[in-house]
N, C-alpha and C positions, 0 to 999 in steps of 0.2 A: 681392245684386247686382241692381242696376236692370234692365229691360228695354231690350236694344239692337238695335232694330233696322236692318237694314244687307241694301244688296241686292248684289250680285256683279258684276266689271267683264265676265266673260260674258255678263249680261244686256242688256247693251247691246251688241248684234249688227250694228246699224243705226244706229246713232248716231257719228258722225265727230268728231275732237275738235275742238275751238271753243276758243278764244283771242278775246279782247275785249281789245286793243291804245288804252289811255285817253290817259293825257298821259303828258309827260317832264317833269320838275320838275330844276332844280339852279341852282348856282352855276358858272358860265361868266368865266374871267376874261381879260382885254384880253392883246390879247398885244403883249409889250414891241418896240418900234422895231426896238430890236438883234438879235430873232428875226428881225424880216420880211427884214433887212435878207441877213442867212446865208440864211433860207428865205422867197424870193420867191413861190416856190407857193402859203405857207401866206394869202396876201392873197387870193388867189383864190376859195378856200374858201367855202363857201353859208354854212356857220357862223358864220365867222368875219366876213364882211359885215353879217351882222345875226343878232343874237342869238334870234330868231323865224323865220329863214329855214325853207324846209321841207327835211324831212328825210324818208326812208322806213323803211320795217320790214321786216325778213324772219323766220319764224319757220320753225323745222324738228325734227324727233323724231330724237332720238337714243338709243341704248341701246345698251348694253356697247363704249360709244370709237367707236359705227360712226355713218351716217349711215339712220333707218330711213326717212325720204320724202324729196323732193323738199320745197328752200325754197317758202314763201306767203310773199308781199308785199303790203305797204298799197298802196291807188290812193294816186297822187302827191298833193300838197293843201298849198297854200300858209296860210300860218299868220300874225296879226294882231298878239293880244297874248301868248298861248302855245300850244304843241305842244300840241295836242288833235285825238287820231286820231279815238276815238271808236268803231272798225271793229273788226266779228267777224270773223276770218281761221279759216276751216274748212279745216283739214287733210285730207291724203289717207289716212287709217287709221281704224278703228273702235277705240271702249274696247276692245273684247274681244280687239282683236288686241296691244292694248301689254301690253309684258315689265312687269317688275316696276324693274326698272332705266331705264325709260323716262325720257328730258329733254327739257326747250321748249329750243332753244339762238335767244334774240331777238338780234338784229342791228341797230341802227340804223346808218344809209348816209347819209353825207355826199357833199354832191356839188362835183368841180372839174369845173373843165376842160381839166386837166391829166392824163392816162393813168397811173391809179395803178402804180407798176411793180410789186407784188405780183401783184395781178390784172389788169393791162395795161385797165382799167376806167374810166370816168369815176366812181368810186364809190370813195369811202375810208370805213373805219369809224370812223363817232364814237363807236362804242361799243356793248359786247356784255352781257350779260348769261344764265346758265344756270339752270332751274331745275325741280327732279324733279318730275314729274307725280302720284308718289305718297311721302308722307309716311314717317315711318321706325314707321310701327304698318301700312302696305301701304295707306293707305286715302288715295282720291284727292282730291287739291287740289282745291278750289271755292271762288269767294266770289272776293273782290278779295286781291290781291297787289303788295306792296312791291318793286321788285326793284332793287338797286345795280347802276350801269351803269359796267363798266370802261373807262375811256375809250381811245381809239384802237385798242382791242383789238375783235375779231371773237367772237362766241360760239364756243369748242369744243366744247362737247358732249360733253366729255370723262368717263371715271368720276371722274377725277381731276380734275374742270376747274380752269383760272387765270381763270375767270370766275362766281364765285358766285353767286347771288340775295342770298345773305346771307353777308354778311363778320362771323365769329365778334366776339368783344371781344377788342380789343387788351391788353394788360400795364400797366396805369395808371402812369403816368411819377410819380415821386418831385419831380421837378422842379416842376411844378404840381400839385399835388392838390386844391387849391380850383375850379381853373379846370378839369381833367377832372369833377370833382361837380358844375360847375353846369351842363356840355354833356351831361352825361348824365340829367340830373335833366331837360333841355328834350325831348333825343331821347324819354324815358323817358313824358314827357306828350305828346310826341305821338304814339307807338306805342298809350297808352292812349286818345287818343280816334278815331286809325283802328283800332282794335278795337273802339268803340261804332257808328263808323260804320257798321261791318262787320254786328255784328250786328241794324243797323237793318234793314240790307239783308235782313238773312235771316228781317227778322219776329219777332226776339224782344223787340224794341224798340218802342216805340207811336209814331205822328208828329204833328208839331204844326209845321205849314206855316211860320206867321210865326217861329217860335221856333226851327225849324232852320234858317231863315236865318240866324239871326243867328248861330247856332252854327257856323251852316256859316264865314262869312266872318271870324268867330274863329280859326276850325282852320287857313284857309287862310293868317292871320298866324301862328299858332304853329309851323305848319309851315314856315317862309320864315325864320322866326329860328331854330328850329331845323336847317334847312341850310348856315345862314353860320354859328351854331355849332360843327357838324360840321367845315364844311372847314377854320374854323382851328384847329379843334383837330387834325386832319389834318396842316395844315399845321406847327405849330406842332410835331409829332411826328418829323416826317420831317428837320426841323432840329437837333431833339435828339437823333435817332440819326445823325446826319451826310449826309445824304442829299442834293447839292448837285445833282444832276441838275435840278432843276428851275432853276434859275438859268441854264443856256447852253442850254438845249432846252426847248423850247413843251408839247412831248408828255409832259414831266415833271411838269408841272402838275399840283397838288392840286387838279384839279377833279370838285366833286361833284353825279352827277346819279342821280334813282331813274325808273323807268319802273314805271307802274302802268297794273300789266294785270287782267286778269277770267277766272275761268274758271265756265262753267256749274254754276248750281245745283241739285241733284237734292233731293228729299225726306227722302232716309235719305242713310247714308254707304255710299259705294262702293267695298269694301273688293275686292284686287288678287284673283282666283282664277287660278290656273292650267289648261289646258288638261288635263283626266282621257283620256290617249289610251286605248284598250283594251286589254288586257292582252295582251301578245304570246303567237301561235298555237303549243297545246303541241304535241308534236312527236307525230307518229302513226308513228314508228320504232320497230319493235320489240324491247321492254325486253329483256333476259336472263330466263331463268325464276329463281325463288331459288334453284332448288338451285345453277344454275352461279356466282348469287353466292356462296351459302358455301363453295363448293369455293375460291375465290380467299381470298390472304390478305387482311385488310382494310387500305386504302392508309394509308401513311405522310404524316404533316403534320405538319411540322413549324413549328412558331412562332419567330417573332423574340424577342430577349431582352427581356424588359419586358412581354411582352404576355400581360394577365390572361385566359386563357381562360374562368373562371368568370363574370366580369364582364360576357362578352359572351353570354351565356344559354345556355353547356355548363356544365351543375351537373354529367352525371354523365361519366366517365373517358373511356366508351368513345362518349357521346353527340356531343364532340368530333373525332372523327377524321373526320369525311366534312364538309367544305366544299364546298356547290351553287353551279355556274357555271354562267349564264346563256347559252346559245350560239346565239346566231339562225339561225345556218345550219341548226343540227337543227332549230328550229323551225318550218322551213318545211314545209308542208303537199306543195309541190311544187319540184322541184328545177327552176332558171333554165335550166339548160345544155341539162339534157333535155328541159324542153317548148319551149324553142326548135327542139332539133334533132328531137324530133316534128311540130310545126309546119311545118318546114321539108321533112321526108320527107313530110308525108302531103299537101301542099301540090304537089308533083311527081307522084304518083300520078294517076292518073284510074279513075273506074268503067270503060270500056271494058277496061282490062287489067286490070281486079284481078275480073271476073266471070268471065273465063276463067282466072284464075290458081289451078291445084292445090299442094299439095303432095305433096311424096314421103313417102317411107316414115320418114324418119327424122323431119320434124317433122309428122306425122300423129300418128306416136307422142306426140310429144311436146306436141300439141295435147290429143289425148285424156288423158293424165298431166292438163293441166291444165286441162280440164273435169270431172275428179273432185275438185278444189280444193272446199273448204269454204267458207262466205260468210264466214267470218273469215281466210282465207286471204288473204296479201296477194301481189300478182300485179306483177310485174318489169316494167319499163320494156319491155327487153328483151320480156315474154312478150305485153305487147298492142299491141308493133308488131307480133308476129306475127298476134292476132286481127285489130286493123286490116288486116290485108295479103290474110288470108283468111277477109275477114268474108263472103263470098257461096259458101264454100264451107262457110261452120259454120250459113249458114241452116236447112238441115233439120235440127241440135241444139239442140234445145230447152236441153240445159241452158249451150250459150256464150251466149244472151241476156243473163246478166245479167252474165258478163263481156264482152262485147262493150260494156255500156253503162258499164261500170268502165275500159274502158281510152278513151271519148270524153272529149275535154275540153268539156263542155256550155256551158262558159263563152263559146267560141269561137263565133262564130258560124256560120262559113264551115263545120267540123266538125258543127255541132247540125243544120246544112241537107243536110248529108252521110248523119248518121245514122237522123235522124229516119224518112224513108220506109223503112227498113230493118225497124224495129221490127212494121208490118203484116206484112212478109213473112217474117219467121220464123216458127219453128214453134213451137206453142201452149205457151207453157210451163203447168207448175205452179203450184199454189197456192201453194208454198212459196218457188217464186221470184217469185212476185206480189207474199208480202209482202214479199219482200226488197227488191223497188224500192220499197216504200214507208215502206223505212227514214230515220235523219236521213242520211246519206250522198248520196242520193239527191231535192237539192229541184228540179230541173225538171224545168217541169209538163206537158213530153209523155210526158216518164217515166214518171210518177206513173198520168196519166193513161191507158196503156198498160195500168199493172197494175189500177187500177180495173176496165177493159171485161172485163178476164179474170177478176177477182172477179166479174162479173155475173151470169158461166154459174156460178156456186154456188147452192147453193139455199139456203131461211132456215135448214135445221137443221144447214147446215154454217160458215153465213154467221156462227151465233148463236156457233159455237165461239170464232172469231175477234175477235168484235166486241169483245171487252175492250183485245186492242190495236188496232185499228183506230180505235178512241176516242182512245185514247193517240198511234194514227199522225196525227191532227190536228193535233199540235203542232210536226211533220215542214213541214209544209207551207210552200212558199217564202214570204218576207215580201210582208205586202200580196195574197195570195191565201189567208190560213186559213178564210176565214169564206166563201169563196164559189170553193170549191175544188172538183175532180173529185169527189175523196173525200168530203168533208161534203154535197155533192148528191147523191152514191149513198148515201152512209149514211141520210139524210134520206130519200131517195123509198122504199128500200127498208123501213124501219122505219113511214114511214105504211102501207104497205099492208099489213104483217104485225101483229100486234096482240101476238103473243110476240116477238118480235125489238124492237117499237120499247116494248115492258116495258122490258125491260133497256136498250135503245139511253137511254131516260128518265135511268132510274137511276142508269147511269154517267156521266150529263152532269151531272146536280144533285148526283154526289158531289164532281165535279172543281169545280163552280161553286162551295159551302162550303168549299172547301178553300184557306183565308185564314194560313195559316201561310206564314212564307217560304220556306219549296222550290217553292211555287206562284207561278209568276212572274204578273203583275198583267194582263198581255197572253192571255196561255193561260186565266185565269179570263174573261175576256171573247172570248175566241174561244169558250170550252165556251157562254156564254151564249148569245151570236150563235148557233151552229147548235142551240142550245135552242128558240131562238125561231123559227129559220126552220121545223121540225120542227112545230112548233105551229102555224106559219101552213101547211104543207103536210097537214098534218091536218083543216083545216076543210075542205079540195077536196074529201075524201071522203066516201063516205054517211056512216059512223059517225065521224067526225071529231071532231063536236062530243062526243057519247057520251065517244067514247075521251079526250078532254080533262077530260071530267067525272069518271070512270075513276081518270086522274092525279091529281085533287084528292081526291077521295077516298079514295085510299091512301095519300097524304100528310098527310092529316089521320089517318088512323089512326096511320102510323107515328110521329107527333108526338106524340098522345096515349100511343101506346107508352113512347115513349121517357121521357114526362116522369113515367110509374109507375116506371118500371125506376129511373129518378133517385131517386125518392121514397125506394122499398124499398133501394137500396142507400145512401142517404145519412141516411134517416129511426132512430132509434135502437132499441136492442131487440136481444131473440136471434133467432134464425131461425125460432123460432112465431109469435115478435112480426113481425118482418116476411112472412112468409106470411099473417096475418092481415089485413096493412097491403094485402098485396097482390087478397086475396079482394076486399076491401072497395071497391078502386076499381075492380074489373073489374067488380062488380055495382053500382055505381054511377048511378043514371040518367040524370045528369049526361053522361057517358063515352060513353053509348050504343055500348055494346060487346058485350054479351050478346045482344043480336038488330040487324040491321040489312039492308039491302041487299044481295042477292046482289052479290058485290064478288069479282072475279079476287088471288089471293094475290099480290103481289108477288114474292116467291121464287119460285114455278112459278106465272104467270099460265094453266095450262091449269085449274086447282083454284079455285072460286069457292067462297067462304067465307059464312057467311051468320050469324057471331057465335063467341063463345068460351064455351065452360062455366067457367064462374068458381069452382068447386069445384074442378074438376080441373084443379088446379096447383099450382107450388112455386117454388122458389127455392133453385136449387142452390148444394153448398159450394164457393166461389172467392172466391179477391181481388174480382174482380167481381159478382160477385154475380147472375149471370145468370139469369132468369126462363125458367120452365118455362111456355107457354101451350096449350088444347087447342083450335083452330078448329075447326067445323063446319062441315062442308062442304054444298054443296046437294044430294050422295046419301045422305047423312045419316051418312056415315062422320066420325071424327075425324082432324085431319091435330096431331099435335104440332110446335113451332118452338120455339127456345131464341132468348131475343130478349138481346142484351146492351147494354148502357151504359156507356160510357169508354172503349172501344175503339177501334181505326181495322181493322176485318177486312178493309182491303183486299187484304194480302196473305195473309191463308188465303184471299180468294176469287180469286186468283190462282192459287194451288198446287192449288185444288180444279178449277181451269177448267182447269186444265194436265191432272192427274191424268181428268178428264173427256175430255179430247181422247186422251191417252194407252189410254186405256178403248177408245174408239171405234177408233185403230189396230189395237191388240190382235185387235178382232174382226174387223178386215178380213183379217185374217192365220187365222180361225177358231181364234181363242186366247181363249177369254173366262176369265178369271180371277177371276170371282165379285169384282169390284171393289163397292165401297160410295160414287161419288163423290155424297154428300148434297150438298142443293146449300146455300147462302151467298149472301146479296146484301147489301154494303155501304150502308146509307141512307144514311148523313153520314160523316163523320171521325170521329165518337165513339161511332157507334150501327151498328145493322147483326143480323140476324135468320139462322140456319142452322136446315135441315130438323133434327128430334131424333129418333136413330134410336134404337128398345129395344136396350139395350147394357148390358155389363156391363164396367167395368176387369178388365183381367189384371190387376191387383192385387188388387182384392177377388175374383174370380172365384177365384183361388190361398187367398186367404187363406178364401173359404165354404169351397172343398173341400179344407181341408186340403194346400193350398202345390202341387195338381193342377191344372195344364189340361184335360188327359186327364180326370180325373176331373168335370169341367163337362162337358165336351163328351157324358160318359158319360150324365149327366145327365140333358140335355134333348134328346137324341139315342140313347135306349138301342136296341140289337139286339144279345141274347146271340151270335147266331148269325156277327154280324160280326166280323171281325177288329178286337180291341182293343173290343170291346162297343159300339160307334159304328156310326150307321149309315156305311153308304158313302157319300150322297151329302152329307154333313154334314161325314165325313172330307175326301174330296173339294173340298169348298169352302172347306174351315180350310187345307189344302195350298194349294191354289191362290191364295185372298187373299193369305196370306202371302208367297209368293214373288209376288206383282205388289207389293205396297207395300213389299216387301224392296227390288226394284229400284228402283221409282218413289223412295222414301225416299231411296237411294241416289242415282238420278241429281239429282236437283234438290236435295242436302244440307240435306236436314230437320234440324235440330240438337232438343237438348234433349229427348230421345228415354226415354222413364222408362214405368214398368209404370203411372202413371196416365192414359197418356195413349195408351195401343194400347191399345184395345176390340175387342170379341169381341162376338158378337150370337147367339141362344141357336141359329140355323139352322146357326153356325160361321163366318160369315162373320167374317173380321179384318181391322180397319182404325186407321187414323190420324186421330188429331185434334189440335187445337192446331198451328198450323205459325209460332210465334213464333217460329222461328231455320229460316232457310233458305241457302240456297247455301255452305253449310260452316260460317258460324257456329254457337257454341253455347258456353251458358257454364257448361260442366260440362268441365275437363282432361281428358285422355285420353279424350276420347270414340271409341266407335267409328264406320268412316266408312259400316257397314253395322248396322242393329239387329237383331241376330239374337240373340237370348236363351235361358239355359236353359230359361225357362219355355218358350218359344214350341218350341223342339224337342220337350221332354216330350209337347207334345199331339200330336205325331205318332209317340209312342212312340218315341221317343230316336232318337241318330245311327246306331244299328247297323240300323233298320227299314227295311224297303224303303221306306217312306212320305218319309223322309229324301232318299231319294236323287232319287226323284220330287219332291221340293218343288227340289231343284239344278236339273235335267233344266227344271222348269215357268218356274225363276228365271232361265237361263241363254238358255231359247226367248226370254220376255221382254226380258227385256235387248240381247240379239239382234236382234230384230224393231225395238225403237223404234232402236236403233244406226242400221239403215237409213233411219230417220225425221228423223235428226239434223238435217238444214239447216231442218226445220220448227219444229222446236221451239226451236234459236237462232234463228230470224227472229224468232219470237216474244218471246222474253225481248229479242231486239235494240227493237224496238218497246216495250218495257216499261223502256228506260234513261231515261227521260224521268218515267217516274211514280215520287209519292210515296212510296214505299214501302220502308219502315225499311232494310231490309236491302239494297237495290238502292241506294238513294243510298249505302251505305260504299263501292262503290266500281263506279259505273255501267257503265262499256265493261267493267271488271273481272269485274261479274255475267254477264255471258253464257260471258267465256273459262271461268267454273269449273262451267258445266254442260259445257262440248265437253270439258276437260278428264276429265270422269267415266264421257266415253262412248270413250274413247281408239279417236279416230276411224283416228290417221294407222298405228293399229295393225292388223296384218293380223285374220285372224278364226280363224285357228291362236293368236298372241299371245295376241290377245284372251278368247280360251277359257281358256289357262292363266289366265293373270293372273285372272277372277273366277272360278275355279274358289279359288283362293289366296286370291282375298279373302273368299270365303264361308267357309274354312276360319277363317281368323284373324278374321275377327267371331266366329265362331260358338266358339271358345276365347280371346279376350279376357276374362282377369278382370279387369280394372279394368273394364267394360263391369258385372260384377256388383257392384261397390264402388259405382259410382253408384248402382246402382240400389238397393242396401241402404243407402245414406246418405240418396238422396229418400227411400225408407219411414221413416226414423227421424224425417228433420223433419214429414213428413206424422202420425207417432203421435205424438211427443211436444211439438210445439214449434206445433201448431198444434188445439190440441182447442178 
C-alpha cells in the first residue's frame, strides 16, 4: 500500500471555511408572451430583463437538516457579458468545528421590485444549489467544483436535500438512444477536460501559456454545446414522461444552469476527525466489598429471541450474565444539589458566629468518632458541614486538619479565602498527616504548601525515610506548577545541602527519567528532569557543589560499566565456571579500571567510600538472572559485599525494603527492636539495580546440611551446652524475634511467593526475607498462606509446645500491635506510591493501599483484633498446603533445574 499522507480537520483550529463563489454558466430561455401576460411580475425581474443582469449569492453551513451559521453574501456587482463573481466568501466556523454531515447550502437571489410573498423581500430565488463539505471516504472538498443549480428553488440544506450539487444519471429513455449517447458522450468530454483543468490547478499538470489559451477557449465552446445539449435532452425527457408543466408556467422551464465555485487547497487530504472528549470521571462511591457480592445471587439477564450472546464476545456461560451501564450521575466526583446547598449554607455563616460557636455533648462525641476516621475513610456531607460549622473550635486538634481541609471546596474561591488563614492557626499536625496533604487528592497549592513548611522541621534521617514517595508526590502536583512547586524547591534545597539525602534524592530522579515504557506518562519523565536539573543547578551555589556533581558522574560511570558485565555474564555463553571466569576477566581488566580507583562514596550507602573491587573474590550466583557477586574495598580497608543484578526493575523490593526500614525504626521508638535485617537496595535504571549481600544461608539448604534441622544450624554456629536447647540465648533470642517482626511485616504488606529459598537465616540467627516479586496479596502459588509461618521456622524454636513458641506469639502480636497504631502513616505512604511504576501497584492502584489497611483491621477493636491474629497465627502455623508448596518448589528446584 502507497504512503498516504493526510492531516486532520482538528488541525485546523483557526482556519474558517472559505468558498470562492466563480461564475454561473447555463441556458436561460425567453419567456413566452402568454406567461407574461398571466404573470406581470415575471417582466419585472433583473433576470429576466437581461440575461447578464446582476444577481447575488448567499452561502451557509448546514448539518443534520439544521442551519449551523448565519448566511454570507457576495457585494452586489453588475455583470457585462457573463456572471463572474470571482469572491472568497469566509464563513463564520472553523474546519475543526464542522460535523461530519456538514453542507455549503448556495443561494443565488434574483431581484424585483415586487415583494416576494414567501419572504415579503425584494429578493426571489433563481436558484439554489447543496453540496457536502466532506466526500463519502470523510475527507474534505477542495479544488474547483461543478455544482447544478435548481432553478426557482432556494438551497435547503437539507440531509435529504431537493437541491443537489449533483443530479445522479437518469434511466436512458428507449425512445432516443442515439441522441441520449451523443449528449452524453459531449457532457462526458467535458467532465474529462474540467478534470485536467482541475488538476492543472493542483500542479500535477505542467503549463504552457499560449497553448492553454487556446485550450482554454476550446473548453469554453465544449462546454456551451455541451449545456444546450443537456437541456434538450432535459427537455426532450420531461416530454416523454408527460410532464406538460412547462407549457402554462415559466417556472416549469427546463432550464439549465451550473454555478462553479472553489474551495481552498491544502497540501495533504483532510480527512474529517472527531472531537476525543475525555473519558467520563469514574465514580469514587464506594464498591461493595466481594464478600457481600457473593453472598448475593448473581443477576438475571435475560436476552431477546435471536440474539447471539456468543457473537457479541460472551464465550463463557457465566461470563454473560452481568451487562455494564454507564451511569453519569454515579460518576460524578461531587453531587450538584449538595454543593449548591453547601455553598449556600456556608455562604450565610460568618467568622464572628462560628468562633464563638461550641458544641454539646452529643456532637462533640460525635466529632471525636470522626477524628478517629482513617485517611481512606470517606467523610458525609452531613459530617463536614459539621467540621465547617466548628472549624475554630477543632483548631487545637491536630488531627481535624486534614479533615477540615477535606470537607473545603478549594475549587471555590470565596471558601479557599475562607480556609486558607485557618491552616497557620491550627495545631501542628503530624508527619503522617503532612503526607496525606500531599496526596493526588489534594492539588492546591496552599495545601500542599502547608504540608511542605511541616516537612521542614524533619531532619535528613527522617526526611530520607520518606523521600521515596515524596519523589513520587511530584507527580501530585497541580498542572502547570510540577517543576517549580513548594515540594520540588524543598526537595531541591534540602538534598543540595545533605550529600546522603541528595545520593538517593539523584537516583530516584534518573530512575523515574529512564523509565520510557508506557505507564510513565511523557509529562512526569520531563517534570523528574526539570527538578533533575534544577537540583544541579542548586548544587553549584555550594562549596562542594561542583565536587558532588563530579561524585554523580562517577557513579554513574561505574554503574554503566556494572551493568554492561553483568549483561555480558548473563547473556555471554558457557556454564557457571565459564561465566565466573568471563566475569573475573572484566573486573580485572585495565580497560574497566575497576580494581583500583578513587575514593568514590557507594551508591547504596553513600556513608561507605569504596576505593576498587577484588576481582578474585566473586561469583555469580544460581538464578534466572544471573546476579553477580562483587567484593568493594572500602577506604578502612574492610570489604563491603553487593549483589548487583541485570534485567530487573527492583523497584519495588526497594520499596518493601524502605517500608520494612521505616517499620524497623517505629518498632524502636516503641523499645521493641526485633533484630530486623533491612539490607539496603537502590534501583539504578528499570533493568539494573545493586542490594547490600548479607552472609546467609537458605532454610532450605540450612535444613537440608543439617539434616532437614533448623535447630540443629542454629546449634551449629551458636553452640552453649549449658543453654536451653544447646543455643546460645542471645542467638535464640534474635532467631525468635526476626521471625516474628517479618512474620508480621510479611503479613501486613502481602509478600506473596513465600518458599524455604527465599527466607534466609544468618549464622548470628538473625531471619529474614528476600525477593519481594509478589506483594500486597498477590502470589502465584494457590492456596498460599496469608502468614508464612512454617514447620521448619518453629522447629528452630524447639516446636509449638516450648515456651520459646509462645514468646515468638507474645513478640508477633506487640508488633503487629505497635505498627496498627502507626497505620495512617504507612497508607499515606503507599497512597503516594499509586502513581508509580511498579508491577504489582499498577493491578490495581487506589486498590493497593485498601489491601494493606485491610490487614491491619483498623475499624477493629483491640480485644477483636487480638483474637483474630491470635487465629491467624494458629491457622498459618498448621496449614498443610503451606507445606505442599513448599515440597513442590524443592522438587522443581532438584530436579527440573540442575
Amino acid at each position: 500500500m502507497e504512503a498516504f499522507n493526510f492531516a486532520t480537520s482538528l488541525d485546523l483550529t483557526e482556519l474558517s471555511v472559505h468558498v470562492k463563489i466563480d461564475r454561473l454558466d447555463g441556458i436561460q430561455k425567453q419567456i413566452p408572451y402568454s406567461v407574461l401576460l398571466r404573470r406581470p411580475d415575471l417582466r419585472h425581474r433583473a433576470s429576466n430583463i437581461n440575461p447578464h443582469f446582476e444577481l447575488y449569492v448567499t452561502a451557509q453551513i448546514w448539518a443534520d437538516s439544521k442551519p449551523l451559521t448565519v448566511p454570507v453574501q457576495t457585494a452586489y456587482k453588475s455583470f457585462k457579458n457573463a456572471r463572474i463573481w470571482n469572491e472568497w466568501l469566509e464563513l463564520p466556523v472553523t474546519y475543526a468545528n464542522l460535523p461530519a454531515s456538514a453542507q455549503l447550502a448556495i443561494t443565488l437571489w434574483d431581484l424585483s421590485p415586487l415583494e416576494d410573498t414567501d419572504s415579503n423581500m425584494h429578493a426571489v430565488p433563481f436558484g439554489g444549489t447543496t453540496i457536502p463539505l466532506f466526500d463519502r471516504d470523510n475527507t474534505l472538498q477542495k479544488g474547483r467544483q461543478r455544482c447544478r443549480i435548481h432553478r426557482h428553488k432556494a438551497a435547503d440544506g437539507l440531509s435529504n436535500t431537493t437541491t443537489p450539487s449533483v443530479i445522479p444519471p437518469a434511466r436512458r429513455s428507449r425512445k432516443a438512444p442515439v441522441v441520449e449517447d451523443i449528449v452524453d458522450e459531449q457532457i462526458a468530454e467535458m467532465q474529462r477536460l474540467e478534470d485536467l483543468l482541475k488538476k492543472q490547478e493542483m500542479g500535477d499538470l505542467p503549463t504552457n501559456t499560449w497553448l492553454d489559451n487556446l485550450v482554454y477557449k476550446k473548453m469554453m465552446k465544449v462546454r456551451s454545446d455541451a449545456l444546450k445539449a443537456e437541456a434538450a435532452a432535459l427537455n426532450r425527457r420531461k416530454e416523454t414522461n408527460g410532464d406538460n408543466e412547462s407549457k402554462d408556467d415559466h417556472e416549469g422551464d427546463s432550464e439549465l444552469f451550473y454555478l462553479d465555485i472553489e474551495f481552498p487547497r491544502f497540501d495533504h487530504a483532510i480527512v474529517f476527525t472527531d472531537v476525543e472528549y475525555p473519558p467520563p470521571p469514574i465514580s469514587d462511591l464506594r464498591l461493595p466489598a466481594e464478600s457481600d457480592i457473593r453472598l448475593r445471587p448473581p443477576p438475571e439477564v435475560s436476552f431477546g429471541p435471536g440474539i447471539d450472546v456468543d457473537g457479541i464476545g460472551y464465550g463463557d456461560a457465566d461470563a454473560g450474565r452481568l451487562i455494564k451501564i454507564y451511569d453519569p450521575e454515579i460518576g460524578r466526583r461531587v453531587n450538584p444539589a449538595e454543593d449548591k446547598h453547601r455553598e449556600l449554607m456556608r455562604s450565610q455563616q460568618t467568622d464572628s458566629l462560628d468562633r464563638d460557636r461550641k458544641p454539646n455533648v452529643h456532637v462533640r462525641d460525635k466529632l471525636n468518632l470522626l477524628m478517629s476516621k482513617g485517611p481512606l475513610e470517606e467523610i458525609t456531607s452531613h459530617e463536614r458541614d459539621d467540621i465547617w460549622k466548628f472549624r475554630y473550635f477543632l483548631l487545637r486538634d491536630k488531627r481535624a486538619l486534614t479533615k477540615f481541609v477535606k470537607c473545603v471546596n478549594w475549587k471555590n474561591p470565596r471558601e479557599a479565602r475562607q480556609a486558607a488563614p485557618l491552616l497557620d492557626k491550627w495545631a501542628e499536625i503530624d508527619v503522617d498527616d503532612a503526607l496525606e496533604l500531599l496526596g493526588p487528592h489534594f492539588d492546591h497549592p496552599v495545601v500542599r504548601s502547608y504540608a511542605v513548611e511541616r516537612l521542614k522541621k524533619a531532619d535528613d534521617e527522617e526526611l530520607q525515610l520518606y523521600l521515596l514517595q515524596l519523589v513520587q508526590a511530584l507527580k501530585y502536583e497541580a498542572a502547570g506548577e510540577g517543576d517549580d512547586s513548594s515540594l520540588a524547591r524543598f526537595l531541591v534545597t534540602r538534598a543540595a545541602n545533605s550529600f546522603a539525602l541528595g545520593n538517593f534524592f539523584h537516583w530516584y530522579l534518573m530512575v523515574e527519567i529512564s523509565d520510557m515504557s508506557s505507564d510513565q506518562e511523557p509529562e512526569h519523565r520531563d517534570l523528574f528532569a526539570k527538578v533533575e536539573y534544577d537540583f544541579m543547578v542548586e548544587l553549584e551555589k555550594t562549596p562542594e557543589g561542583v565536587n558532588t556533581r563530579n561524585t554523580f558522574r562517577r557513579q554513574g560511570e561505574l554503574l554503566t560499566i556494572l551493568a554492561k558485565i553483568s549483561k555480558d555474564v548473563r547473556f555471554g555463553g558457557g556454564d557457571r565456571p565459564a561465566k565466573l571466569a568471563r566475569l573475573k576477566k572484566a573486573l580485572a581488566d585495565p580497560k574497566n579500571e575497576l580494581t583500583n580507583f578513587e575514593s568514590l562514596p557507594l551508591p547504596l550507602d553513600p556513608s561507605v567510600y569504596i576505593t576498587g573491587i577484588d576481582a578474585e573474590n566473586c561469583n555469580v550466583l544460581k538464578s534466572s538472572l544471573l546476579p553477580i557477586v562483587l567484593n568493594f574495598r572500602t577506604s578502612h580497608g574492610q570489604k563491603y559485599p553487593i549483589i548487583f543484578k541485570f534485567g530487573d526493575d527492583l523497584r519495588q523490593d526497594q520499596l518493601v525494603i524502605q517500608i520494612i526500614t521505616l517499620m524497623d525504626r517505629l518498632l524502636r521508638k516503641e523499645n521493641l527492636d526485633l533484630r530486623l535485617t533491612p539490607y539496603r537496595i537502590l534501583a539504578t535504571s528499570t533493568s539494573a539495580g545493586a542490594f547490600q549481600f548479607v552472609p546467609s544461608m537458605s532454610i532450605a539448604a540450612a535444613c537440608q546440611k543439617h539434616k532437614g534441622s533448623l535447630l540443629a544450624y542454629l546449634r551449629a554456629n551458636n553452640p552453649d551446652p549449658h543453654a536451653d536447647l544447646g543455643v546460645k540465648k542471645e542467638a535464640m533470642d534474635t532467631y525468635i524475634k526476626s521471625c516474628a517482626g517479618y512474620c508480621v511485616i510479611t503479613y501486613l504488606l502481602g509478600v506473596g511467593d513465600r518458599h524455604l529459598d527465599n527466607l534466609l537465616i544468618a549464622p548470628n540467627g538473625a531471619f529474614f526475607h528476600v525477593d519481594f516479586g509478589y506483594i500486597l496479596g498477590r502470589d502465584p502459588k494457590p492456596f498460599a498462606p496469608q502468614m508464612k509461618l512454617c514447620r521448619e521456622m518453629i522447629e528452630g524454636m524447639g516446636g509449638a509446645t516450648h515456651p520459646n513458641y509462645l514468646s515468638f506469639k507474645e513478640y508477633a502480636f506487640t508488633a503487629w500491635s505497635t505498627l496498627r497504631k502507626s497505620s495512617n502513616l504507612l497508607l499515606n505512604l503507599f497512597a503516594l506510591m499509586q502513581g508509580a511504576n511498579i508491577p504489582d501497584i499498577k493491578v490495581e492502584r487506589e486498590g493497593s493501599v485498601r489491601k494493606v489497611q485491610e490487614r491491619m483491621w483498623i475499624t477493629k477493636s483491640e480485644g477483636e483484633a487480638a483474637e483474630m491474629f491470635e487465629r491467624l497465627v494458629e491457622e498459618s502455623m498448621g496449614d498443610w498446603k503451606a507445606g505442599v508448596i513448599d515440597w513442590a518448589h524443592e522438587f522443581v528446584q532438584t530436579y527440573w533445574r540442575k
